[in-house]
N, C-alpha and C positions, 0 to 999 in steps of 0.2 A: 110387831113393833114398828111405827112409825116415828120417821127421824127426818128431820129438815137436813135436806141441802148445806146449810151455814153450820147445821150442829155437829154430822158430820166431817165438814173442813176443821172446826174446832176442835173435832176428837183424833183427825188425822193430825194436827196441826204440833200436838201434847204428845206424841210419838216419838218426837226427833227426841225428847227432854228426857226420856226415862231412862235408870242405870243400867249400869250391865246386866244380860240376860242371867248368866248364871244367882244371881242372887234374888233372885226373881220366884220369890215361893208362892205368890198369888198367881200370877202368869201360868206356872207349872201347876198347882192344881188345879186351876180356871181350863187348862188342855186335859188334863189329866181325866177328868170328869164327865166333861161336856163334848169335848175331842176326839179322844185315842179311840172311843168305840170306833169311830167312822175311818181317821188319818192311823191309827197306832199309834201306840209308844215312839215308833221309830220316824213317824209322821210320812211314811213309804204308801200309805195307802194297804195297810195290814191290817188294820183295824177287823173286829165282826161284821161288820155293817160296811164296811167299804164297798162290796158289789151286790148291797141290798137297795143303793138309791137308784135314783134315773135323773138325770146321769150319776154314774160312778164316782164313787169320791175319788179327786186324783192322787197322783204322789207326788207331793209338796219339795221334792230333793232334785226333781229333774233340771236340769240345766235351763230350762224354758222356763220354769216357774221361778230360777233363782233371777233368771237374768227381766224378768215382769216385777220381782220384788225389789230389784237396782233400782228400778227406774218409776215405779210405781209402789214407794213405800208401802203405803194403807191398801192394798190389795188386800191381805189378809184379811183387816176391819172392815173396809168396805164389801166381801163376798161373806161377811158375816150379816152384815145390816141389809146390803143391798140386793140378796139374791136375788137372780130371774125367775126362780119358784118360790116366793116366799114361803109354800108349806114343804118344802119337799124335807126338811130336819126334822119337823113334829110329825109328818107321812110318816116317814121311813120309822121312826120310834113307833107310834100305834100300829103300824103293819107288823112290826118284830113285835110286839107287847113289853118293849123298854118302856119303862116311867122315869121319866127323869123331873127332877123337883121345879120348879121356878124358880128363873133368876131373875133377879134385879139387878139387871148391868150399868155400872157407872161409867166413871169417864178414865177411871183410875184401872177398871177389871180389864176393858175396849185395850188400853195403855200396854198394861203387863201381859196379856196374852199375846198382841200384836210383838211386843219385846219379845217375851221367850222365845215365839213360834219361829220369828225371824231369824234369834240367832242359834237356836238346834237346824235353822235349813242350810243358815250361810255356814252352820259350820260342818256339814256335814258331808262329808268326802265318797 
């Protein structure tokens, strides 16, 4: 998937605006789905698939990732859009033989995921 520079700022941009994570049932099944294999449920880096990529999927709770999401909102969005391997998600699925469906990501799915993920990390002790 290819995404402009501007479209991206626009999709970070729509982040600050959306509700409370808890109420956020797109967001949670948008991780739930496409997610937990890799990050877990607990988004600890438990997942099946956590130490089947290269690099490792990390854990998204460590202090280092909370204090990069203080200060760098759309990190989560943007290490969705902008990986430094763009195949290593679709790798890591055809190497394990997971099939996972197509998505058609909006601006609203980008939103609710970035929302949830954010606040299961910051709130997680």
């Amino acid at each position: 998937m290819k995404i402009s520079f501007i479209a991206l700022l626009g999709i970070l941009s729509l982040i600050q605006t959306s509700p409370a994570f808890a109420d956020n049932v797109n967001g949670k099944n948008l991780y739930i789905q496409r997610c937990a294999m890799f990050h877990g449920i607990d988004i600890k880096e438990t997942g099946p698939l956590a130490n089947k990529s290269n690099p490792p999927t990390p854990d998204l709770t460590t202090s280092a990732f909370k204090k990069r999401l203080k200060y760098y909102p759309g990190v989560i969005i943007s290490s969705i859009i902008l990986r430094p391997n763009g195949d290593l998600i679709p790798k890591t699925l055809r190497e394990n033989g997971i099939k996972l469906s197509l998505h058609s990501w909006g601006i609203k799915d980008f939103r609710d995921l970035n929302q949830y993920m954010s606040g299961v990390i910051s709130n997680h002790r």
